[in-house]
PyMOL Python script that loads the backbone (N, CA, C, O; Angstrom):
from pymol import cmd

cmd.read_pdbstr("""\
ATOM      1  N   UNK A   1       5.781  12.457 -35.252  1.00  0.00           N
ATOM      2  CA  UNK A   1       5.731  11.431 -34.243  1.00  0.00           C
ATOM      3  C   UNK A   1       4.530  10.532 -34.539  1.00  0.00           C
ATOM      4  O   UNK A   1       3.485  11.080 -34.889  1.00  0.00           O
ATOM      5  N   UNK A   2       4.579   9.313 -34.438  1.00  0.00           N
ATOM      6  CA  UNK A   2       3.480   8.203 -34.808  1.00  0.00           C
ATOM      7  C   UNK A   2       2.622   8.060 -32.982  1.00  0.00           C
ATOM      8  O   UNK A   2       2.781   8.399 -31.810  1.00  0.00           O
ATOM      9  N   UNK A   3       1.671   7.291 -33.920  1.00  0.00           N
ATOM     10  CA  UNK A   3       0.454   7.941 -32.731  1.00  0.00           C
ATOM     11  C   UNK A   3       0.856   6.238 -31.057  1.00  0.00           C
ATOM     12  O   UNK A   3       0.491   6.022 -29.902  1.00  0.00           O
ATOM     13  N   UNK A   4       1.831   5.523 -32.183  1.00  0.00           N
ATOM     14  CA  UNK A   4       2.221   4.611 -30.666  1.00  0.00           C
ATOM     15  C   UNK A   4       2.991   5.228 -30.133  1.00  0.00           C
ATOM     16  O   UNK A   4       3.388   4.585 -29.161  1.00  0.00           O
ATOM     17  N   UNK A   5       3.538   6.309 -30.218  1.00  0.00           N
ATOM     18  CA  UNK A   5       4.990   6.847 -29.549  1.00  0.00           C
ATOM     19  C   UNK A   5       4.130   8.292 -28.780  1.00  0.00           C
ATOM     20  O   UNK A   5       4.378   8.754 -27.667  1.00  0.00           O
ATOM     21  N   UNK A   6       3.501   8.587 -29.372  1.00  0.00           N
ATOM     22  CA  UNK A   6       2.859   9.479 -28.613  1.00  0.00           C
ATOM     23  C   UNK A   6       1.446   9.073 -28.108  1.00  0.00           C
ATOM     24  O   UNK A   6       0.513   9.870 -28.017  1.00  0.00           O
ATOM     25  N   UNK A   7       1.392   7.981 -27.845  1.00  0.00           N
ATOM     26  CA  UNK A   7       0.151   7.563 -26.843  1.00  0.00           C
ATOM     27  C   UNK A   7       1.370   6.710 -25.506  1.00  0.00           C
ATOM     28  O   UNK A   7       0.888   6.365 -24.428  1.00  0.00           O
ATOM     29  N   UNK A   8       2.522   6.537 -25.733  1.00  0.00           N
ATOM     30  CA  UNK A   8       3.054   5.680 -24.766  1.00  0.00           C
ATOM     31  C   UNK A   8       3.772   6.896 -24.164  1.00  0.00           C
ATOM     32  O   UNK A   8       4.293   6.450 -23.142  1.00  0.00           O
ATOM     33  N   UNK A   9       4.081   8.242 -24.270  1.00  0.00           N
ATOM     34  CA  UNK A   9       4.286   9.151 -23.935  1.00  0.00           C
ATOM     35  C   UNK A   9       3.633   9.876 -22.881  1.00  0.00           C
ATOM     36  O   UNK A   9       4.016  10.418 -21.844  1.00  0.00           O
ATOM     37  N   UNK A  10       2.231   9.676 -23.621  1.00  0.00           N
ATOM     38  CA  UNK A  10       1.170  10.091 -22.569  1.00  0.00           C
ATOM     39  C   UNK A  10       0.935   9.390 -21.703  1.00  0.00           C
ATOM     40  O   UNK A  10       0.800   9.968 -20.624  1.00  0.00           O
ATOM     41  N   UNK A  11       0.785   8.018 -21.694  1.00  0.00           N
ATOM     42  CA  UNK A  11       0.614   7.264 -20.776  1.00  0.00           C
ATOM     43  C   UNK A  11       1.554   7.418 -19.584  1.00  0.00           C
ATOM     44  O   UNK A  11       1.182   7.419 -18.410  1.00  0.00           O
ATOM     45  N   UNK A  12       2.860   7.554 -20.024  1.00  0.00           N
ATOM     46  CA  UNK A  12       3.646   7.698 -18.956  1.00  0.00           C
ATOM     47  C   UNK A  12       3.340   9.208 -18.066  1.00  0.00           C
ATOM     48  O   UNK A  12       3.468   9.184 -16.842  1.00  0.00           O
ATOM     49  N   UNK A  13       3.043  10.145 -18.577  1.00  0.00           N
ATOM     50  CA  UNK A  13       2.890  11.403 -18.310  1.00  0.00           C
ATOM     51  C   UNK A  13       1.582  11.026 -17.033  1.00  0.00           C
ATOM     52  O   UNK A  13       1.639  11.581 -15.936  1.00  0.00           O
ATOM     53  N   UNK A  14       0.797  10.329 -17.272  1.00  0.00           N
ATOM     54  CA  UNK A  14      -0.273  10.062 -16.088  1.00  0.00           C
ATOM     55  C   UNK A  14      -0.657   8.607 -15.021  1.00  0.00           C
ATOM     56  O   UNK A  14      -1.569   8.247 -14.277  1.00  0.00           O
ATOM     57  N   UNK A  15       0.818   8.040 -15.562  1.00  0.00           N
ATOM     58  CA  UNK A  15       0.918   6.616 -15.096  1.00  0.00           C
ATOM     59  C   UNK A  15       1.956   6.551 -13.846  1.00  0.00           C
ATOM     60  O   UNK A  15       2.229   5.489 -13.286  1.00  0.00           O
ATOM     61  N   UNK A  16       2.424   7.632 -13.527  1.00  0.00           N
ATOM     62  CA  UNK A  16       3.687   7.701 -12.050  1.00  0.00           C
ATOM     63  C   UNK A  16       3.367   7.460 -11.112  1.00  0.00           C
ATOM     64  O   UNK A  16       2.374   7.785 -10.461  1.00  0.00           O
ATOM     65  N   UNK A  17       4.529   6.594 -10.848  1.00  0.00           N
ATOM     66  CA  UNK A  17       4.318   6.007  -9.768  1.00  0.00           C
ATOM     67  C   UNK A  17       4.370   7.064  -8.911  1.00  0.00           C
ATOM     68  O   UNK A  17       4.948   8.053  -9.363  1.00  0.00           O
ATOM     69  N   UNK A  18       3.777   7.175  -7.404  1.00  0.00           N
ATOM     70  CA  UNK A  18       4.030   8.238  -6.447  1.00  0.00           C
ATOM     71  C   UNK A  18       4.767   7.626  -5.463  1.00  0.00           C
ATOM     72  O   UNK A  18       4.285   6.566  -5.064  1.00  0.00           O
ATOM     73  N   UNK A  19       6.034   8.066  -4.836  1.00  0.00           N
ATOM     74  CA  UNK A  19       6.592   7.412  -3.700  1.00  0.00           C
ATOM     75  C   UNK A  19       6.231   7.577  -2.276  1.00  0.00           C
ATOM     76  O   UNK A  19       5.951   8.563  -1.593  1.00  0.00           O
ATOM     77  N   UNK A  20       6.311   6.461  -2.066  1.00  0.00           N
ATOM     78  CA  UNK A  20       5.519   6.150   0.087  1.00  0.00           C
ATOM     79  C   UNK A  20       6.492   6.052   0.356  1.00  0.00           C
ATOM     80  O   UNK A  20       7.262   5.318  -0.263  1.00  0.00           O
ATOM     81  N   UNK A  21       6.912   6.910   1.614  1.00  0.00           N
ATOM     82  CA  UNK A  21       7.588   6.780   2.764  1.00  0.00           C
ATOM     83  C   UNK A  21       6.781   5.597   3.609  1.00  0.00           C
ATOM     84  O   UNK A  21       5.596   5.265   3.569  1.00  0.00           O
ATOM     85  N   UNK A  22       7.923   5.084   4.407  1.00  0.00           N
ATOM     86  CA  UNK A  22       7.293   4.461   5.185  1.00  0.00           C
ATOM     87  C   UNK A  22       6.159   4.456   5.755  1.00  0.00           C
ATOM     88  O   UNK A  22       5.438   3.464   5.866  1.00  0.00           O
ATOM     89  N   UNK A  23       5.854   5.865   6.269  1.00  0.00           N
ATOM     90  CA  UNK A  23       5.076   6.365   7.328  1.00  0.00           C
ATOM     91  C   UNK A  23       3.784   6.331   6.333  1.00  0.00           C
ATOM     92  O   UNK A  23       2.879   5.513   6.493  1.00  0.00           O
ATOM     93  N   UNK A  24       3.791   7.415   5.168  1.00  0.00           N
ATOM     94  CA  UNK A  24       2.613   7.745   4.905  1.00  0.00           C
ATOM     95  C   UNK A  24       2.061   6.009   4.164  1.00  0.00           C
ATOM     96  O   UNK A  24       0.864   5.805   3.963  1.00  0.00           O
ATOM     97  N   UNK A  25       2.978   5.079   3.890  1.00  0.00           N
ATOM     98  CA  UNK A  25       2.288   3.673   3.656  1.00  0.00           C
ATOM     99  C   UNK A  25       1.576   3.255   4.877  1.00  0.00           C
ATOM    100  O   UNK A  25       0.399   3.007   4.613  1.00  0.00           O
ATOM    101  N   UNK A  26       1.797   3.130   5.810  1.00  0.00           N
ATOM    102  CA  UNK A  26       1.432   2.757   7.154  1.00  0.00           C
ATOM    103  C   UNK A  26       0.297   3.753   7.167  1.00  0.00           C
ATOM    104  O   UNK A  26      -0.576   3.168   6.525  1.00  0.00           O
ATOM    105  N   UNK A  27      -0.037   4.559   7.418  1.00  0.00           N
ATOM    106  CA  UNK A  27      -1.418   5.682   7.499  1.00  0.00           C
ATOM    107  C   UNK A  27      -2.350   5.247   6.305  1.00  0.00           C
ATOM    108  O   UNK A  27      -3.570   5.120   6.409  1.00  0.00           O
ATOM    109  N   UNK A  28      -1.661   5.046   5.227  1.00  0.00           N
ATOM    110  CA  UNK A  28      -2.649   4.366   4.025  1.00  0.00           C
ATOM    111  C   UNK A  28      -3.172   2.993   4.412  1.00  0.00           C
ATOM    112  O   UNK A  28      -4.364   2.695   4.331  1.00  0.00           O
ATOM    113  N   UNK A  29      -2.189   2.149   4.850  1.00  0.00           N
ATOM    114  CA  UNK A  29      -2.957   0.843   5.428  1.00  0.00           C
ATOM    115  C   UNK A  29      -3.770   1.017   6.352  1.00  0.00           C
ATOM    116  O   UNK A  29      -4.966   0.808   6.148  1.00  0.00           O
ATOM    117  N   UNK A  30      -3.368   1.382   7.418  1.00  0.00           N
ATOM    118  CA  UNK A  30      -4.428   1.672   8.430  1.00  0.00           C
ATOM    119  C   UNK A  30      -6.168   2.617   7.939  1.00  0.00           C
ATOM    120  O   UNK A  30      -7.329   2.653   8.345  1.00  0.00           O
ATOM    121  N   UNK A  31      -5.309   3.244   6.833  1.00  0.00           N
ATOM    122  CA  UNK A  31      -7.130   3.898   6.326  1.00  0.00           C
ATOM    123  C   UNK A  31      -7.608   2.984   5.870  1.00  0.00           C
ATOM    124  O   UNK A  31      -8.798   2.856   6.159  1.00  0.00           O
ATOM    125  N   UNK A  32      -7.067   2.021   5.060  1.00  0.00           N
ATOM    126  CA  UNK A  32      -7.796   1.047   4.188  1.00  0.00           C
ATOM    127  C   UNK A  32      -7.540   0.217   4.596  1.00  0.00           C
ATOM    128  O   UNK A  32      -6.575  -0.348   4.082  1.00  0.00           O
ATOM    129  N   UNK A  33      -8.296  -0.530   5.953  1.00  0.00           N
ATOM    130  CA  UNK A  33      -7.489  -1.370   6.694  1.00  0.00           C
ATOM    131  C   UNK A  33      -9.142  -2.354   6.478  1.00  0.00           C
ATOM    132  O   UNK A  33      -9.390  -3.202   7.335  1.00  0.00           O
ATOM    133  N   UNK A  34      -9.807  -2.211   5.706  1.00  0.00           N
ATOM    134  CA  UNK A  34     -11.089  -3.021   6.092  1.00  0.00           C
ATOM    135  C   UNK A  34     -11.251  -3.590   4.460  1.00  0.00           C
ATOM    136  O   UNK A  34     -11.871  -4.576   4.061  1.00  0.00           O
ATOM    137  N   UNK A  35     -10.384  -2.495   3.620  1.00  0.00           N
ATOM    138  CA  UNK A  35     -10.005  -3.420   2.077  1.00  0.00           C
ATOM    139  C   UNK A  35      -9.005  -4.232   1.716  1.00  0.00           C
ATOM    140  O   UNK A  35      -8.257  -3.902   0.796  1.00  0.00           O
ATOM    141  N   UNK A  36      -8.784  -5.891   2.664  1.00  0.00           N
ATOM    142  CA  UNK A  36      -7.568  -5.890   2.984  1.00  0.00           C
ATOM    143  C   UNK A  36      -6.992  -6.739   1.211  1.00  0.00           C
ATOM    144  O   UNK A  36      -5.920  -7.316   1.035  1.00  0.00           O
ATOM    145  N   UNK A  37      -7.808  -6.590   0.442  1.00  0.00           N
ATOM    146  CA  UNK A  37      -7.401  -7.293  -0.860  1.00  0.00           C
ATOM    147  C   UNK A  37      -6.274  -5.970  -1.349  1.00  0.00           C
ATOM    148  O   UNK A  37      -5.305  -6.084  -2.099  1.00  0.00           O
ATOM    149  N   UNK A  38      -6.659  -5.007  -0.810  1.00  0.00           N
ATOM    150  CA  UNK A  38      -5.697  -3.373  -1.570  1.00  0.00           C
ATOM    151  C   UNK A  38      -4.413  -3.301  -0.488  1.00  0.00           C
ATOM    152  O   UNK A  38      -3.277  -3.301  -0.963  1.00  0.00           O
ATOM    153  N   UNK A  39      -4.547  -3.257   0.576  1.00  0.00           N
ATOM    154  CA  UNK A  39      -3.228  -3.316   1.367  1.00  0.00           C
ATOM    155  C   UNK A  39      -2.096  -3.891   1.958  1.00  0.00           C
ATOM    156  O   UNK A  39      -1.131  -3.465   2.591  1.00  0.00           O
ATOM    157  N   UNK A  40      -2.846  -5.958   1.224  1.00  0.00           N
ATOM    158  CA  UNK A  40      -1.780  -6.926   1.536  1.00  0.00           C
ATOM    159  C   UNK A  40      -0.288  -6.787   1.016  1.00  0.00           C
ATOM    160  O   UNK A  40       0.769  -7.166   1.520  1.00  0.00           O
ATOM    161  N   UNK A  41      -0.625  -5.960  -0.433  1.00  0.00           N
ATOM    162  CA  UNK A  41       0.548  -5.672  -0.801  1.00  0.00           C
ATOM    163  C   UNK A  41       1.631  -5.044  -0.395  1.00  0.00           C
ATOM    164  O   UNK A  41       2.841  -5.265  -0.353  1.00  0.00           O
ATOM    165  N   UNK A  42       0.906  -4.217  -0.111  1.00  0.00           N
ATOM    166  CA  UNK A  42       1.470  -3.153   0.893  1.00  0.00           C
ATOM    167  C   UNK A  42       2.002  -3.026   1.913  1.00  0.00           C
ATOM    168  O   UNK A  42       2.794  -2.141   2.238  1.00  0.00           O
ATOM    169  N   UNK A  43       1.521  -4.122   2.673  1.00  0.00           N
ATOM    170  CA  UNK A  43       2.035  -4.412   4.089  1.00  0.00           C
ATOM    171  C   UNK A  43       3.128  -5.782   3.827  1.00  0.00           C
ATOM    172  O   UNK A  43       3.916  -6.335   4.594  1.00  0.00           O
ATOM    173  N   UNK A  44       2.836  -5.990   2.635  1.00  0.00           N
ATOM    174  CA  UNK A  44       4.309  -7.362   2.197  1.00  0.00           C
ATOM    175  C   UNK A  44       5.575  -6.563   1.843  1.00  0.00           C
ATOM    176  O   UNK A  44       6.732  -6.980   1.889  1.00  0.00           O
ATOM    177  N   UNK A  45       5.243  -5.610   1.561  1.00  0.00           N
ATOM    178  CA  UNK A  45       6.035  -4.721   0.705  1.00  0.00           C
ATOM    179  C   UNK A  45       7.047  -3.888   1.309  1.00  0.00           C
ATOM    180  O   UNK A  45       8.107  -3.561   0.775  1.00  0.00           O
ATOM    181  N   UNK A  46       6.669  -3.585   2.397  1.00  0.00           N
ATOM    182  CA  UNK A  46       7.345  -2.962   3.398  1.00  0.00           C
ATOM    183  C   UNK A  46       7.365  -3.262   4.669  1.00  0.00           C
ATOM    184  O   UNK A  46       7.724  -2.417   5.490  1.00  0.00           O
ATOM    185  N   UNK A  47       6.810  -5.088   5.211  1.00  0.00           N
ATOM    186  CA  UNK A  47       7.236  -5.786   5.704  1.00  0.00           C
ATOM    187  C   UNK A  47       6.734  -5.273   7.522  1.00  0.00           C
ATOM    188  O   UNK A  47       7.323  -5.630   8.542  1.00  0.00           O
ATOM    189  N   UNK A  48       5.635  -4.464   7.452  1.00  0.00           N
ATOM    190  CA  UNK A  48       4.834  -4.475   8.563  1.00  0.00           C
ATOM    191  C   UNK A  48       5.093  -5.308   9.679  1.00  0.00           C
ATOM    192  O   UNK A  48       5.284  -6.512   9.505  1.00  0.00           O
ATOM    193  N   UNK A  49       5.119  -4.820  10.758  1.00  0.00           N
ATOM    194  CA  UNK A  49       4.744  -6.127  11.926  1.00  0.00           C
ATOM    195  C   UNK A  49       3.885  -5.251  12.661  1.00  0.00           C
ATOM    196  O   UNK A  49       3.707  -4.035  12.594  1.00  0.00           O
ATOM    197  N   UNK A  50       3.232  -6.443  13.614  1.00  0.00           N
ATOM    198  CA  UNK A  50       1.806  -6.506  14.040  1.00  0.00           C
ATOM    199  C   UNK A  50       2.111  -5.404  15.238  1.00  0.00           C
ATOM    200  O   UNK A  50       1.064  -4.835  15.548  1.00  0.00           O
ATOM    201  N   UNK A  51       2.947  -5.070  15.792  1.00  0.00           N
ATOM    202  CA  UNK A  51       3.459  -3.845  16.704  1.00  0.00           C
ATOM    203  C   UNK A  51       3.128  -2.168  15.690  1.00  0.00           C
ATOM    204  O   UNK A  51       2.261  -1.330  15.940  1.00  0.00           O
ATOM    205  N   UNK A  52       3.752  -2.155  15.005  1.00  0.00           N
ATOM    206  CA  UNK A  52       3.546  -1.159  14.123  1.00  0.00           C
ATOM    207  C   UNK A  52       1.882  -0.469  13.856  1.00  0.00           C
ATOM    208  O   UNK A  52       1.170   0.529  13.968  1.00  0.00           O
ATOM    209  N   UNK A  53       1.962  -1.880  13.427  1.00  0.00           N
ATOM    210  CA  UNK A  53       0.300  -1.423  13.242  1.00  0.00           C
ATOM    211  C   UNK A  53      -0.866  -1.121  14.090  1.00  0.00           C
ATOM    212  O   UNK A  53      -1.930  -0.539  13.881  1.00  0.00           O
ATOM    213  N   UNK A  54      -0.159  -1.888  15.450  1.00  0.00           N
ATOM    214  CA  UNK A  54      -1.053  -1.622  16.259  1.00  0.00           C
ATOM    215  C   UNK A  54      -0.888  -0.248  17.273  1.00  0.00           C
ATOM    216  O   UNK A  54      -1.824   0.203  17.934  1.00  0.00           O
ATOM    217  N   UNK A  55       0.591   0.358  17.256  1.00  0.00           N
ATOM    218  CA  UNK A  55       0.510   1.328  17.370  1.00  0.00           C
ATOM    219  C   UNK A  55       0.569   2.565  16.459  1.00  0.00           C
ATOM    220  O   UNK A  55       0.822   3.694  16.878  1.00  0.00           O
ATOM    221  N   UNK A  56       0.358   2.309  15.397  1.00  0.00           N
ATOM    222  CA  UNK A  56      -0.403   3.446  14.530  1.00  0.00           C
ATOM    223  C   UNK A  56      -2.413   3.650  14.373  1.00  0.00           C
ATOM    224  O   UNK A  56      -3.138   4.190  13.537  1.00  0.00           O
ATOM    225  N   UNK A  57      -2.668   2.873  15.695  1.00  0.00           N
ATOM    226  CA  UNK A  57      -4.136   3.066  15.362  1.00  0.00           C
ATOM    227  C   UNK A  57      -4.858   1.976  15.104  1.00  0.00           C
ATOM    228  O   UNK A  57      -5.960   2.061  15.646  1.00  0.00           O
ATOM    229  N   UNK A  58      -4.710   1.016  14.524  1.00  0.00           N
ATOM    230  CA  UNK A  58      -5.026  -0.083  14.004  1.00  0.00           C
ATOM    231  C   UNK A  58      -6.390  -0.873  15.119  1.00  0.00           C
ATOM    232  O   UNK A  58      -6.097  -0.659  16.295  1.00  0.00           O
ATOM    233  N   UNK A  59      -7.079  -1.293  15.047  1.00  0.00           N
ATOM    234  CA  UNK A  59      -7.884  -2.523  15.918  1.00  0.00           C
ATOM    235  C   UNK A  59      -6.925  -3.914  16.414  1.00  0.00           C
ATOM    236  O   UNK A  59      -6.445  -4.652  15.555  1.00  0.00           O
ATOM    237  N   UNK A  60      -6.798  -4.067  17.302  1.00  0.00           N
ATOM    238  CA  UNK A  60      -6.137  -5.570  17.636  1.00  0.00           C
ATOM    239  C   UNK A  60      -7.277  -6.223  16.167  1.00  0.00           C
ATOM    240  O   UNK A  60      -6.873  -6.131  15.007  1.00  0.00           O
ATOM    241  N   UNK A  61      -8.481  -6.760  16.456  1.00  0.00           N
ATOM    242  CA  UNK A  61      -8.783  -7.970  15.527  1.00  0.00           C
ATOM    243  C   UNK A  61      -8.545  -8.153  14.081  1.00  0.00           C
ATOM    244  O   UNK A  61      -8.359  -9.119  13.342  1.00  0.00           O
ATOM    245  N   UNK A  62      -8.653  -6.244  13.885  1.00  0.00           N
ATOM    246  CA  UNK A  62      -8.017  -6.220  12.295  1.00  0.00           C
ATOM    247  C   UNK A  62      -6.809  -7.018  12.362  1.00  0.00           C
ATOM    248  O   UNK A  62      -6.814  -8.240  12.216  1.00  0.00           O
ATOM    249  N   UNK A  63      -5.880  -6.392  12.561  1.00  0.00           N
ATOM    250  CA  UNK A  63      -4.202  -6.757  12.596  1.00  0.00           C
ATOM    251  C   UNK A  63      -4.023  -8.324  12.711  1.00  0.00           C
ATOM    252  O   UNK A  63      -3.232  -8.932  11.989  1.00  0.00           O
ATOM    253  N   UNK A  64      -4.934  -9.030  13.816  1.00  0.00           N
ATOM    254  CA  UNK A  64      -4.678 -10.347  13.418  1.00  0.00           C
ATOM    255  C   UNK A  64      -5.667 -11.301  12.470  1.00  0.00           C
ATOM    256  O   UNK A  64      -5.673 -12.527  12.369  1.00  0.00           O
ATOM    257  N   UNK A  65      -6.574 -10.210  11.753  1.00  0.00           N
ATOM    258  CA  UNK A  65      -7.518 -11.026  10.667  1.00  0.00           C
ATOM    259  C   UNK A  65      -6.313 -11.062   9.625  1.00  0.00           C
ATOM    260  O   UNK A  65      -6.688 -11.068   8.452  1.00  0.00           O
ATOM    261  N   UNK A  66      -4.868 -11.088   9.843  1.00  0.00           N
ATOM    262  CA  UNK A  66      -3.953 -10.878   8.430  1.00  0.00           C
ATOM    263  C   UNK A  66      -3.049 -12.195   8.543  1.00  0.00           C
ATOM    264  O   UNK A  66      -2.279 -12.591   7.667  1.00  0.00           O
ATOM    265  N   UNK A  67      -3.316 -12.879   9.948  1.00  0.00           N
ATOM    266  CA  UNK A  67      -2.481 -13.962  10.306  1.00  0.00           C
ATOM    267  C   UNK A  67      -1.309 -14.088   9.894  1.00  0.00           C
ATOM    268  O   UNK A  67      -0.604 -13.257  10.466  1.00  0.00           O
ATOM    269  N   UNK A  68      -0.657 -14.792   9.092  1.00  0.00           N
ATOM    270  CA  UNK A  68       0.790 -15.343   8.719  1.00  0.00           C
ATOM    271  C   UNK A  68       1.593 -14.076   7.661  1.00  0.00           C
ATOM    272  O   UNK A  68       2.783 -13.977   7.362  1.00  0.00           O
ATOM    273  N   UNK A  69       0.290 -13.115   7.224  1.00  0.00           N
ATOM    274  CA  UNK A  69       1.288 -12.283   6.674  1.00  0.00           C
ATOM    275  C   UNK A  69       2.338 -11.011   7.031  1.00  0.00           C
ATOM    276  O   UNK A  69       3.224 -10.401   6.433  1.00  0.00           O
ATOM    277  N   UNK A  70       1.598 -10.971   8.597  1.00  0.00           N
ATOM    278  CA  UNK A  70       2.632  -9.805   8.896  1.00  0.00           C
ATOM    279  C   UNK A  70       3.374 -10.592   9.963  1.00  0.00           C
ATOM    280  O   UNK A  70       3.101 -11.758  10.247  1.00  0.00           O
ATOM    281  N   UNK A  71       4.318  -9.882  10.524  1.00  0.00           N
ATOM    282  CA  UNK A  71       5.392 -10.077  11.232  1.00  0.00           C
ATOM    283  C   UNK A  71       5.041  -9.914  12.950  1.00  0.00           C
ATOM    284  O   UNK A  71       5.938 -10.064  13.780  1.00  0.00           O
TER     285      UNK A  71
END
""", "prot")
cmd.dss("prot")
cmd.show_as("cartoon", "prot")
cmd.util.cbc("prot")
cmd.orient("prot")
């Protein structure tokens, strides 16, 4: 085996993606709710609205420091 085929091997071996349920995405935003450059995606992604978030915990001022991007 040549060393590109077995370095793209490995890579994959420690590069997986892990899958979010809804829920545990929502508990991740809300932890990292003060890094909002890491969770915009996140909350585009699975299309958040400002109810959700605010009843999972969230601060009212956080939730609307996100203005036009959530729902």
């Amino acid at each position: 085996m040549g060393k590109s085929k077995r370095r793209s091997l490995n890579q994959e071996l420690h590069d997986k993606f892990s899958y979010m349920t809804r829920e545990s995405a929502l508990e991740s935003v809300i932890k990292n709710i003060e890094h909002k450059d890491k969770v915009i995606d996140t909350i585009t992604l699975f299309g958040f609205t400002a109810e959700e978030m605010l009843e999972a915990g969230a601060a009212y001022e956080d939730v609307m420091a996100f203005g036009g991007i959530i729902k």
